[in-house]
C-alpha positions as CSV (number, residue, x, y, z in Angstrom):
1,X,5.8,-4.1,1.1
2,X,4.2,-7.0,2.2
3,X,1.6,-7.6,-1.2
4,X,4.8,-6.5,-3.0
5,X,7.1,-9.8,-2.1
6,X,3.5,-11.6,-2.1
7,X,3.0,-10.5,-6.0
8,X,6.3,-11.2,-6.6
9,X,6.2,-14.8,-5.8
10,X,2.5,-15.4,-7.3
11,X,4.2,-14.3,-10.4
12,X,7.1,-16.7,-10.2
13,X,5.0,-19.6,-9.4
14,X,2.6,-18.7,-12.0
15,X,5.1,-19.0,-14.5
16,X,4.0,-15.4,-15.5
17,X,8.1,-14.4,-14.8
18,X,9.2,-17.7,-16.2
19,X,8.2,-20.6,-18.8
20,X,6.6,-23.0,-16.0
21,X,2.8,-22.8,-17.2
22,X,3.5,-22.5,-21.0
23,X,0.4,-24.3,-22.8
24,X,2.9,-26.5,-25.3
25,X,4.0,-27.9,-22.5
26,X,1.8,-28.7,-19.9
27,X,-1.9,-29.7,-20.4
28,X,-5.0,-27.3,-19.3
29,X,-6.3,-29.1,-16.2
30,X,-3.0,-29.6,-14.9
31,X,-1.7,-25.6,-15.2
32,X,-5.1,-25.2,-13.7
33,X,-4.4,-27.9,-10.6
34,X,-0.8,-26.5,-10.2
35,X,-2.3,-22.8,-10.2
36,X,-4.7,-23.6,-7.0
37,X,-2.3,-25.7,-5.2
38,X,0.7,-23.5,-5.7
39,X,0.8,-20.1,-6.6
40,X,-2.5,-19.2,-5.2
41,X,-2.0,-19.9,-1.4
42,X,1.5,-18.3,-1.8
43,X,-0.4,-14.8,-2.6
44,X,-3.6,-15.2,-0.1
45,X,-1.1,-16.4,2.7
46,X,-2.3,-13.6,5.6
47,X,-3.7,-11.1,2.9
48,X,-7.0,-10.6,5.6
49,X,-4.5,-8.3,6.8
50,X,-3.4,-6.3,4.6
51,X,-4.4,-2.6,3.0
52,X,-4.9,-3.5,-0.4
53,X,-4.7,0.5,-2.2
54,X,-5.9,0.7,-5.6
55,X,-2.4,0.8,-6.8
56,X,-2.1,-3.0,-5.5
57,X,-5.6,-3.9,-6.3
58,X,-4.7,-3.1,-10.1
59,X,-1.5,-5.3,-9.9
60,X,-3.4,-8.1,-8.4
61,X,-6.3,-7.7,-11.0
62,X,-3.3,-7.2,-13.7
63,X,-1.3,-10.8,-12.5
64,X,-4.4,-12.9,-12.6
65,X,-5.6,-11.4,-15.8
66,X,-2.5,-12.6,-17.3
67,X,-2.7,-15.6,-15.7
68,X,-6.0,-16.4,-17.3
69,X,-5.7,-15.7,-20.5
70,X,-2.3,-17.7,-20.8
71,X,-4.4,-20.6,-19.6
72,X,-7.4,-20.1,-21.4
73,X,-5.0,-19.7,-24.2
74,X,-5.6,-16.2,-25.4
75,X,-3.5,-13.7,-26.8
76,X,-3.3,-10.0,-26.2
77,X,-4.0,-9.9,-29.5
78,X,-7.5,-11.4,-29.4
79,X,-10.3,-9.3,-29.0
80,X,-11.6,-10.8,-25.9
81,X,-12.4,-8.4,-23.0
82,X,-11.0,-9.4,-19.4
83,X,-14.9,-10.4,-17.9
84,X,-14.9,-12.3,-20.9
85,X,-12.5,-14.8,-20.4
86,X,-13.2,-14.8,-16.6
87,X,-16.5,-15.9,-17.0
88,X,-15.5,-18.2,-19.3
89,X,-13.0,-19.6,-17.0
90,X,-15.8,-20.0,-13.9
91,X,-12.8,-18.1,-11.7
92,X,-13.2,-16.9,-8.2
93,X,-11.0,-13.2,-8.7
94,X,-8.1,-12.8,-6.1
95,X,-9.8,-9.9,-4.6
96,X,-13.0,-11.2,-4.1
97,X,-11.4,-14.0,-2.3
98,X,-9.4,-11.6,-0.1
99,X,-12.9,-9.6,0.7
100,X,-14.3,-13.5,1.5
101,X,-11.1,-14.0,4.0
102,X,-11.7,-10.6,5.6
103,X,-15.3,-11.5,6.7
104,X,-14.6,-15.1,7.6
105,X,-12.1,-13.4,10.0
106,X,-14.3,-10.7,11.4
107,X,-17.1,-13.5,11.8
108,X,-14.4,-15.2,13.8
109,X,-13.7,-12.6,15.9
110,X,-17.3,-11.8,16.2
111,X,-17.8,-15.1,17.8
112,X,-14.9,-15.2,20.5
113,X,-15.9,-14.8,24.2
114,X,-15.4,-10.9,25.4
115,X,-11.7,-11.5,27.0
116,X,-10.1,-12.6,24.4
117,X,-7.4,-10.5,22.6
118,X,-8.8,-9.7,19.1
119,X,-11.9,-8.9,20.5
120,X,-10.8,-6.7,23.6
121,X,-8.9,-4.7,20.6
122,X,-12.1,-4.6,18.7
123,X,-14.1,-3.3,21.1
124,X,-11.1,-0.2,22.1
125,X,-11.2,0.5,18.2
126,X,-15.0,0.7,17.6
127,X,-15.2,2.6,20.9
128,X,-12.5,5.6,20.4
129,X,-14.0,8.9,18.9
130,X,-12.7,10.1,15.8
131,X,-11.6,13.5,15.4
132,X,-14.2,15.1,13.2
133,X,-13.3,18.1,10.5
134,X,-9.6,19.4,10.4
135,X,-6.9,20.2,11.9
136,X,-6.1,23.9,12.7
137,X,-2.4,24.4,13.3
138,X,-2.0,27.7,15.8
């Protein structure tokens, strides 16, 4: 529920839901500057945390797809595949970003002395055995 509001208000800001990054109106570099200081910390706001399913990862992909081509000023209509224009925009994608937060934060934890919180839970989840094969009801 949590990527859901998150997507949500990336689209907002984005102006994907509304008129705010139109290219008549506003000039490249600044949709560009408005995109990384606005709508972009609104989506990666605590998303080490999350389960990203491939159901979420596609609506991610899909919001900053549009994104990008209505900044590099493209049209669905143009025959220009999605790597294209992402490449041709030097762009970071969302989810690689996410997979970047995720090890920043396991380094992090890494790091911290023994008796601190994080890693106490760490260590208890690394240690328990998993079941192994199924579950026979009786």
């Amino acid at each position: 529920m949590d990527i859901d509001n998150k997507l949500n208000n990336y689209l907002t800001r984005t102006g994907i839901n509304g008129n705010m990054f139109r290219p008549q109106k506003t000039l490249k570099k600044r949709r560009i500057k408005l995109y990384s200081t606005l709508a972009l910390p609104t989506l990666l706001y605590g998303s080490e945390n999350w389960t990203i399913k491939a159901r979420n990862a596609r609506r991610i992909t899909a919001a900053e797809i549009k994104r990008v081509r209505k900044t590099a000023e493209y049209a669905w209509t143009d025959y220009k595949t999605n790597t294209e224009i992402a490449k041709k925009s030097n762009i970071i994608p969302v989810l690689g970003k996410i997979q970047g937060y995720r090890r920043n934060l396991l380094q992090h934890i890494n790091r911290m002395p023994l008796n601190r919180l994080p890693s106490i839970l760490k260590l208890q989840n690394t240690r328990q055995k998993k079941p192994s094969g199924t579950v026979k009801d009786t």
